[in-house]
C-alpha positions in Angstrom: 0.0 0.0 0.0 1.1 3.5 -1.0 2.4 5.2 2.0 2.0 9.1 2.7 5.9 9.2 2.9 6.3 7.9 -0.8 3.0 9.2 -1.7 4.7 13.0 -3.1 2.6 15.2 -5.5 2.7 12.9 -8.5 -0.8 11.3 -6.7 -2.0 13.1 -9.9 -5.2 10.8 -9.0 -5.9 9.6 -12.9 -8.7 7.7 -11.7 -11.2 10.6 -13.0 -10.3 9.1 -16.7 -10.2 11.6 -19.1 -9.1 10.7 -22.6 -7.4 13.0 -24.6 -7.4 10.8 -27.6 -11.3 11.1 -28.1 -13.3 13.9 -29.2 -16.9 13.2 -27.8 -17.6 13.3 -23.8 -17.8 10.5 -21.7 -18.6 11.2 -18.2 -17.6 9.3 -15.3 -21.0 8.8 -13.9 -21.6 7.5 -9.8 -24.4 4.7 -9.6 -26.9 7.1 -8.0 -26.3 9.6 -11.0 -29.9 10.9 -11.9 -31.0 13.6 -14.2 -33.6 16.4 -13.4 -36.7 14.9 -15.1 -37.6 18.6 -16.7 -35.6 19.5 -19.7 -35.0 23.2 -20.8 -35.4 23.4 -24.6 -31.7 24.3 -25.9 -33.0 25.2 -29.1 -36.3 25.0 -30.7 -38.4 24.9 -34.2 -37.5 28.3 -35.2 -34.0 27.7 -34.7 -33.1 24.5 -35.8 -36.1 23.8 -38.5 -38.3 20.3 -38.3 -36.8 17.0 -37.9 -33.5 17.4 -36.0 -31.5 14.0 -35.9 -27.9 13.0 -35.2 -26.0 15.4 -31.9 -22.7 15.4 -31.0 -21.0 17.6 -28.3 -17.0 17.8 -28.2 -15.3 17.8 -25.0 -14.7 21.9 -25.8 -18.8 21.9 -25.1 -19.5 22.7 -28.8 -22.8 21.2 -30.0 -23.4 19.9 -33.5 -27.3 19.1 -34.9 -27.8 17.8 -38.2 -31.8 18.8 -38.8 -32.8 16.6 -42.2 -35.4 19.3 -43.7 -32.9 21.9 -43.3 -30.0 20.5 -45.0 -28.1 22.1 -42.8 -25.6 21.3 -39.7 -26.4 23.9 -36.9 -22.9 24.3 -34.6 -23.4 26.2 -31.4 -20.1 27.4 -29.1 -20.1 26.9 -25.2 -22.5 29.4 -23.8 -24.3 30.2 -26.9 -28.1 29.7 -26.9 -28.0 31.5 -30.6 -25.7 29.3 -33.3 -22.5 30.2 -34.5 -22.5 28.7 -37.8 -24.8 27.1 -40.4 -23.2 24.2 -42.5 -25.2 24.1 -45.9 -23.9 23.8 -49.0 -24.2 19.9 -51.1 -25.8 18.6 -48.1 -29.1 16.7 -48.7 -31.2 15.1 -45.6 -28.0 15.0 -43.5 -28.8 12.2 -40.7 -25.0 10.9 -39.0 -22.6 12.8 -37.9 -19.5 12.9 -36.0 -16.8 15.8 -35.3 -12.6 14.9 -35.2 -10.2 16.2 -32.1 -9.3 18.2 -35.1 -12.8 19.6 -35.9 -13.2 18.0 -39.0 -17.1 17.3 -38.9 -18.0 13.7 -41.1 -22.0 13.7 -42.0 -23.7 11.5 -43.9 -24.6 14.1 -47.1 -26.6 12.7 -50.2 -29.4 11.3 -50.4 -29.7 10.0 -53.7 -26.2 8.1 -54.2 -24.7 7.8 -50.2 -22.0 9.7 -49.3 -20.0 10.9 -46.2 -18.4 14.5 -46.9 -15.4 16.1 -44.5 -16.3 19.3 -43.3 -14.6 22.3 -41.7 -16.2 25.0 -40.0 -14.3 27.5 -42.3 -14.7 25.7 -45.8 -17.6 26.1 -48.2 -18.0 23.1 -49.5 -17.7 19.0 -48.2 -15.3 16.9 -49.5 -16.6 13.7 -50.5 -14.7 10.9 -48.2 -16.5 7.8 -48.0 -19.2 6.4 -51.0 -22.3 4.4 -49.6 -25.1 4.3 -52.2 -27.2 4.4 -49.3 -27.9 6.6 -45.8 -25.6 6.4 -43.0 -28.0 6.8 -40.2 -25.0 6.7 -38.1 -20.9 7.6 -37.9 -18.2 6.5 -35.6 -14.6 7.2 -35.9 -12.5 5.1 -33.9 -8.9 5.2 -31.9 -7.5 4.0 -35.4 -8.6 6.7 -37.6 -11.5 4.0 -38.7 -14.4 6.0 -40.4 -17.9 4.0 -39.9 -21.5 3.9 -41.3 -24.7 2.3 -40.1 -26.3 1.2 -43.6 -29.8 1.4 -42.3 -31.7 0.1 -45.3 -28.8 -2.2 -46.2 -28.7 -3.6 -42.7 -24.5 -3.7 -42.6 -21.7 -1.6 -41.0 -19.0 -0.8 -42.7 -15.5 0.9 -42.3 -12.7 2.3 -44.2 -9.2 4.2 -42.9 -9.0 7.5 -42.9 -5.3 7.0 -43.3 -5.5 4.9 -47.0 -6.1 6.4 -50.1 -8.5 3.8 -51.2 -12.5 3.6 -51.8 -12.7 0.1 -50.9 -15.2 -0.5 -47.8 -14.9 -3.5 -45.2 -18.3 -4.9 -44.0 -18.1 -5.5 -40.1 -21.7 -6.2 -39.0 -24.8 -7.6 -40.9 -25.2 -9.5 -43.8 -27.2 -7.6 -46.3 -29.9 -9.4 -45.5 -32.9 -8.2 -42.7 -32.9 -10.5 -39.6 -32.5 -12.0 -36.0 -29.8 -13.9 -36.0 -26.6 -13.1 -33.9 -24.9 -12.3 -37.4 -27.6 -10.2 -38.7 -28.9 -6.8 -38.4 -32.3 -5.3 -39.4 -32.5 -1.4 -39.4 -29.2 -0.4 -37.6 -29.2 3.2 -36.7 -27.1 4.7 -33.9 -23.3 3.1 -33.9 -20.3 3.1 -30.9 -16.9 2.2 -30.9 -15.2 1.1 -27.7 -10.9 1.7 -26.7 -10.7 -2.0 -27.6 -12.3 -1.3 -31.1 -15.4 -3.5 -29.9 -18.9 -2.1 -31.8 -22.0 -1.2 -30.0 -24.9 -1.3 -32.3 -28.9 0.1 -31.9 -30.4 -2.9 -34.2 -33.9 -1.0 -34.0 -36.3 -3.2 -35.7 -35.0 -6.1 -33.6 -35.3 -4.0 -30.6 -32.1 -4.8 -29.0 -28.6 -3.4 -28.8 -25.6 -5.9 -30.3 -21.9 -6.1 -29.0 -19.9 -6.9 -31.8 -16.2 -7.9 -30.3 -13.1 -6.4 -32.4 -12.8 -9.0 -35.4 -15.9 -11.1 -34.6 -19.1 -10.9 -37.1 -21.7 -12.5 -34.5 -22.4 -10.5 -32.4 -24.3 -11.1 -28.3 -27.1 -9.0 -27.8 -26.6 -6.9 -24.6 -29.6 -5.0 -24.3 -33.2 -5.5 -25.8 -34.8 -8.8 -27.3 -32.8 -11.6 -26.5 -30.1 -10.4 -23.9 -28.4 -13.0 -22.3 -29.0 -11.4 -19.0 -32.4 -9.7 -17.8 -31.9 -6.0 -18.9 -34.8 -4.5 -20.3 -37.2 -3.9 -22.9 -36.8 -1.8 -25.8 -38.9 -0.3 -28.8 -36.8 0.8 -31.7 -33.7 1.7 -29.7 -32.0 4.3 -32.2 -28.6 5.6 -30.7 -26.5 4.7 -28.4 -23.3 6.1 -26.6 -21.3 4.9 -23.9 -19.6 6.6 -20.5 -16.1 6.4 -18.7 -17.1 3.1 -17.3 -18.6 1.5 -20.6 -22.1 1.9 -19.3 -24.9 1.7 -22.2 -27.1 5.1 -22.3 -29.6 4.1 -24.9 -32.5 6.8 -27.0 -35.4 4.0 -27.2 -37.4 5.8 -29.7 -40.7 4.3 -29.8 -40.8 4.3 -25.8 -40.5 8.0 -26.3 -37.6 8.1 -23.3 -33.7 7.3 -22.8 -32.5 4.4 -20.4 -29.3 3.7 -18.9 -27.2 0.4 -17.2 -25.2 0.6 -14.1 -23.9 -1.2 -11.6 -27.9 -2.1 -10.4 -29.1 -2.8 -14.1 -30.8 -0.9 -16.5 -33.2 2.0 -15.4 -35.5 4.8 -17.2 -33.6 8.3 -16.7 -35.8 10.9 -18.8 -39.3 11.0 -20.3 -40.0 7.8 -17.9 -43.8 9.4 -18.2 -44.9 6.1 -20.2 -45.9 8.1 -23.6 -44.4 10.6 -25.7 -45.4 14.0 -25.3 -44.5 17.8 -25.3 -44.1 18.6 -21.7 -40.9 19.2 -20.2 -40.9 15.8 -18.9 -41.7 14.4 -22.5 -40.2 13.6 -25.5 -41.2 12.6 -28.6 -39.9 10.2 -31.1 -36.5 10.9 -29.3 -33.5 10.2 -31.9 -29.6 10.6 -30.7 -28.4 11.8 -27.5 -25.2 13.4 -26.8 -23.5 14.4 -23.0 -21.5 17.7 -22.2 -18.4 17.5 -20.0 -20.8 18.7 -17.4 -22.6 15.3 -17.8 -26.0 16.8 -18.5 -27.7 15.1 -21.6 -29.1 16.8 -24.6 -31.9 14.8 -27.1 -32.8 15.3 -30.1 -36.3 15.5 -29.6 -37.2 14.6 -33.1 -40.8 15.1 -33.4 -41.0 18.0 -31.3 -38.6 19.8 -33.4 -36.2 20.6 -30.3 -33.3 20.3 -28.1 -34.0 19.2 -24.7 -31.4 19.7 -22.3 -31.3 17.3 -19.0 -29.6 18.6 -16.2 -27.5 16.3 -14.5 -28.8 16.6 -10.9 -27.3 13.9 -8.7 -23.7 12.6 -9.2 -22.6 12.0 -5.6 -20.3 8.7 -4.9 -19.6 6.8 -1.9 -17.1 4.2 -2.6 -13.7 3.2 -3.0 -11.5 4.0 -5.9 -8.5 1.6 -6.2 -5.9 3.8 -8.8 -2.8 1.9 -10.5 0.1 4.2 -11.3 4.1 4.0 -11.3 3.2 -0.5 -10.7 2.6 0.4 -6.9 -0.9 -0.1 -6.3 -3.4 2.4 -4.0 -6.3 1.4 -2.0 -8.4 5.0 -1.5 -10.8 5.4 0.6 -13.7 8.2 -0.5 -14.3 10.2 2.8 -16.4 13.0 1.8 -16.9 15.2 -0.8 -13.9 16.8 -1.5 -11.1 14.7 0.7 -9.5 11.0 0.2 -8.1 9.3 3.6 -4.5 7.4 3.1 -3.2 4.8 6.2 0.6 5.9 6.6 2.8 3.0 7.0 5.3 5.0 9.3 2.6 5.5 12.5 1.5 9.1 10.9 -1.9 8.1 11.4 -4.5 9.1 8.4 -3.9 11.3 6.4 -5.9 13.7 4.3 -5.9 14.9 0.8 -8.2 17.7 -0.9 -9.1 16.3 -4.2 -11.0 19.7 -5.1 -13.0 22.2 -4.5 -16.3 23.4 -5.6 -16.3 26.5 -6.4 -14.5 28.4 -9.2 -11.4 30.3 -8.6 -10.7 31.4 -11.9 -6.8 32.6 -12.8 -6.7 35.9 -14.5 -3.7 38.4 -16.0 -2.1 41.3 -14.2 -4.9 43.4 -15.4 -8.3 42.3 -15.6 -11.1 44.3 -16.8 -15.1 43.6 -16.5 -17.6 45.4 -18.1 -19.1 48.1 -16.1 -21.9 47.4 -17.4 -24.6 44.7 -16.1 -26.4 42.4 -17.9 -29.4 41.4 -15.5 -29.3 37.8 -14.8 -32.4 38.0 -12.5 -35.0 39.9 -11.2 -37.5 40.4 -8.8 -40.1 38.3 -10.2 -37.4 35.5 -10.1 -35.2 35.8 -6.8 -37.7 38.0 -5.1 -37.2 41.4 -3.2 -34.3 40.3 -0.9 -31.7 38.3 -2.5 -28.5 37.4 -0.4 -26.5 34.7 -0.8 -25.2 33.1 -4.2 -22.8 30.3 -4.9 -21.4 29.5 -8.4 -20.4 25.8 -8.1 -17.6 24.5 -10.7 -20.2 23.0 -13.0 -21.6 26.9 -12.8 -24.6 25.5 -11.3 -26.2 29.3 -9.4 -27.4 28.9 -6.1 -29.9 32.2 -4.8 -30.8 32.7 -1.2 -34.4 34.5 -1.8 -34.3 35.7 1.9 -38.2 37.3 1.5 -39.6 34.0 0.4 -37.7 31.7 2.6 -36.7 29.8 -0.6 -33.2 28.7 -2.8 -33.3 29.1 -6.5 -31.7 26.9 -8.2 -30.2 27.5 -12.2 -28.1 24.2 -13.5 -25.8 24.8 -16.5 -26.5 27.7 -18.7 -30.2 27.8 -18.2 -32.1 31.0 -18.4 -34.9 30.2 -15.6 -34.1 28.5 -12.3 -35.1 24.9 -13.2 -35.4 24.2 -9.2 -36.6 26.2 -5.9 -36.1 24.9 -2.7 -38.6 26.1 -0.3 -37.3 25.4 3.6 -38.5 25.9 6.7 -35.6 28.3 7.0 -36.3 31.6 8.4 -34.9 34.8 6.5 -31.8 32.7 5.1 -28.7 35.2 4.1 -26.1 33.0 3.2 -25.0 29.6 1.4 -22.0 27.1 0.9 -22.3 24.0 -1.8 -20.0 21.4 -1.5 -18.3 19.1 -4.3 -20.9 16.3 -3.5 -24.1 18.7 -3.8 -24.7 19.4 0.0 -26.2 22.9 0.0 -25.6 24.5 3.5 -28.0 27.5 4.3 -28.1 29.9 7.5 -31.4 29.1 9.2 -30.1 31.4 12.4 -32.5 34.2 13.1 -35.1 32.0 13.9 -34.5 28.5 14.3 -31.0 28.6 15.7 -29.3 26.2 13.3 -27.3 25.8 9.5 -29.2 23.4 7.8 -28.1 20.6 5.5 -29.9 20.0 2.1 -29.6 17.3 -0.7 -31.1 18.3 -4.1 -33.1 15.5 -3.9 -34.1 15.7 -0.3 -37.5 16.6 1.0 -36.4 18.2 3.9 -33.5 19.6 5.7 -31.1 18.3 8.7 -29.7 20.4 11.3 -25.8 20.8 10.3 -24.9 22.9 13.4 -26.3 24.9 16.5 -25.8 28.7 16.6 -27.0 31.5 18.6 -27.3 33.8 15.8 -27.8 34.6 12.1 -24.6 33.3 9.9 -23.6 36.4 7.2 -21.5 34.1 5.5 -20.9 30.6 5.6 -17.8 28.0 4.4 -17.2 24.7 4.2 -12.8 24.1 3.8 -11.4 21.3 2.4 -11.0 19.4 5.9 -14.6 19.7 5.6 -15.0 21.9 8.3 -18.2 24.2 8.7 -17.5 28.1 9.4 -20.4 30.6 10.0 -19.9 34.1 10.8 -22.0 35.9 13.0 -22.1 39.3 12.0 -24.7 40.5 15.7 -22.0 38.9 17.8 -18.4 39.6 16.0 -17.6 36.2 15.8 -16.7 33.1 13.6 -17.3 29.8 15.2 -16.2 26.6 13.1 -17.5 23.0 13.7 -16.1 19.6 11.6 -18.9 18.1 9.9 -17.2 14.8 10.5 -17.6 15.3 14.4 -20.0 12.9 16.2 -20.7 16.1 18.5 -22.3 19.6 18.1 -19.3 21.0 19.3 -18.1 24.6 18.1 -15.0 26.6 18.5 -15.0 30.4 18.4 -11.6 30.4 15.7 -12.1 34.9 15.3 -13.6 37.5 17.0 -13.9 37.7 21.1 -17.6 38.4 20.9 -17.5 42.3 21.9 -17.3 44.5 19.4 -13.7 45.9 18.4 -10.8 47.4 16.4 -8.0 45.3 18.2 -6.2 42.4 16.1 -8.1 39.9 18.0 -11.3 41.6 17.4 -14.2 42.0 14.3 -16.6 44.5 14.6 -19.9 42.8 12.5 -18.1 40.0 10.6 -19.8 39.1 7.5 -18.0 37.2 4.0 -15.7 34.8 4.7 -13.4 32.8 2.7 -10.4 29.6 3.9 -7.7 28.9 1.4 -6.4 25.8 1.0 
């Protein structure tokens, strides 16, 4: 076991598994992961014109939509609810798609003859690459350079390198021929390619998704119709994609919802209403699915002519993480949200390490300007007539403390609207603290005496510590220990959330008013470094 002695900085912890070799997202999801089950429409009929299909999101957050009626691939930068660039040109019912590390964009262009085209966001016209004669109602490129199409009405995949000159196409899945078998294919839409070149297949009119192992043509059915195991049952399953722990996320089309397997099986995450729909909740003839690096999920939610945009909402793990690096092998144990715990071998005892923090602490030049003028993110019909508190967690999730309503406001990622309110039975709240793990911490001192503890998917609070008096600010440091600063009695008092007792200790301020060095006079913000 890795000792604290040997342990030095390069405990670079790799275990979070980020791929630089691969241009698409794939979050590292816990088992609890859930989604918030209302969407925000990312973009709608009048931007993105009827039938949107095929999504893909690179891991700089830029989305790709090819919409079919449009002939057109819509590309919208991080941030940007307006997009920054319409791909048109000789592109007829565009329906796969797939963007390089290099931002070379492959799409499945003509509709009469079959034919992927290379794109780039500065050319004016595609470059023919690959030659069909029929849709590609999926793309994949692979770790090899491997260019892939899902021949929908031919019921084959087939590949060609990006790195030969040469036209000729190998055949990796199907036969040609419509059917069940484990060598055959009928309808194949959505395509994925694994690290060990191993092809994940939506086989939609057989309702199940097929694993075909590098180099093998039959293939075993690991979702769907016919799964060896019990997993669950699907309607048309039409694109599929993958996360850091080779977890299926599947868009079952006909059941109008996407699904997901874990650790516990497979599960419903979004439109789990039962029918298709236009409600938030809803989709509607859903067709691809895509993830930020965020982790929320965006559909194309065919039918309804949108976007929708899932917030990820829960991601909080409790587990251990064993980490291979240098051939010396590391046992860690999670402890909370932002800490790992490491048994020295020398009698040191345990010993901590801060994995993160969450909030932002951006790095800026030797001058940095802001505009003096204010955009207005909210008003008074949102956050009320007293707003106090905000926190901007590192997934620039916005927390509000609506002190006149007694209530939190919630915004996830880039959403205009808070998308969830928290209504306590806090009294006149002023301040807030979010931790890595979602814990929301709120003053509930004038009144009730207390900091409360939230989850976002709690129903009610739990008393986090016992003070005589409203908390101005509030922190949480990376020993995870709880400050509040009490701004009527000129005092910070701290208490470790790991401690079995509601002990507090006054660490500033002698309780009298003062000027001294040992004294505050009305302490409110507070901040501990690391």
């Amino acid at each position: 076991m890795l000792s604290v002695d040997n342990l030095n900085i390069w405990l670079m912890l790799i275990i979070i598994g980020h791929t630089s070799a691969i241009s698409y997202n794939k979050p590292k999801f816990c088992p609890n992961a859930s989604w918030y089950p209302n969407a925000t429409t990312f973009a709608n009929l009048s931007v993105i014109g009827p039938d949107p299909r095929d999504i893909f999101i690179n891991t700089n957050n830029t989305i790709y939509v090819t919409s079919v009626a449009a002939n057109r691939i819509l590309v919208w930068s991080e941030g940007n609810t307006i997009p920054i660039k319409n791909i048109s040109g000789n592109i007829s019912n565009p329906i796969g798609l797939f963007v390089t590390i290099a931002g070379e964009i492959y799409v499945d262009s003509d509709n009469q003859t079959g034919r992927i085209d290379k794109w780039t966001l500065n050319s004016i016209i595609g470059i023919p690459i690959m030659y069909t004669c029929t849709k590609c109602y999926g793309i994949f490129i692979d770790m090899n350079n491997n260019l892939y199409c899902s021949m929908y009405n031919v019921h084959q995949i087939v590949t060609k390198s990006l790195d030969v000159v040469s036209n000729a196409l190998t055949i990796v899945a199907g036969t040609g021929t419509a059917g069940s078998t484990s060598s055959m294919l009928y309808g194949p839409c959505g395509i994925y390619v694994n690290t060990n070149f191993d092809l994940y297949v939506a086989d939609s009119y057989n309702n199940r998704i097929q694993l075909f192992q590098s180099g093998q043509l039959n293939a075993i059915t690991v979702a769907g119709t016919g799964s060896l195991n019990t997993t669950i049952t699907l309607d048309t399953p039409i694109g599929i994609v993958l996360d850091a722990d080779n977890y299926l996320f599947i868009v079952d089309q006909d059941n109008h919802r996407i699904v997901g397997s874990g650790s516990d099986g497979f599960r419903c995450l979004v439109g789990c209403s039962g029918s298709g729909g236009s409600a938030a909740n809803q989709l509607n003839y859903p067709r691809r699915l895509s993830f930020d690096s965020y982790g929320n999920m965006f559909v194309t939610d065919c039918s309804n002519d949108r976007i929708q945009k899932f917030a990820l909402l829960t991601n909080l793990c409790s587990e251990t993480i064993t980490s291979t690096l240098m051939n010396i092998k590391t046992t860690i144990t999670t402890q909370s949200s932002n800490i790992i715990q490491i048994p020295s071998t020398k009698n040191h005892g345990t010993f901590f390490i801060c994995l993160d923090v969450s909030y932002n602490r951006p790095k800026f030049n030797a001058l940095p300007s802001w505009n003096p003028n204010a955009i207005i993110f909210a008003n008074i019909s949102t956050v009320g007539v007293l707003p106090t508190g905000i926190f901007v967690d590192t997934n620039n999730t916005i927390y509000v403390v609506d002190r006149g309503s007694n209530e939190i406001q919630i915004w996830f990622n880039n959403s205009i609207g808070p998308t969830q309110t928290i209504p306590g039975t806090f009294s006149a709240p002023l301040s807030i603290f979010v931790t890595t793990n979602g814990d929301i911490y709120i003053d509930n001192g004038q009144s009730n005496g207390q900091v409360d503890k939230w989850t976002l998917n709690a129903i009610t609070s739990v008393p986090a510590m016992y003070v005589s008096s409203t908390c101005y600010g509030l922190f949480v440091d990376i020993n995870d220990t709880l400050y509040c600063s009490m701004y009527d009695l000129h005092q910070v008092i701290a208490q470790s959330l790991h401690s079995v007792s509601n002990k507090t200790i006054i660490v500033a301020g002698t309780g009298c008013s003062g000027t001294t060095s040992n004294m505050l006079n009305g302490p409110c913000g507070i901040y501990v470094n690391t």
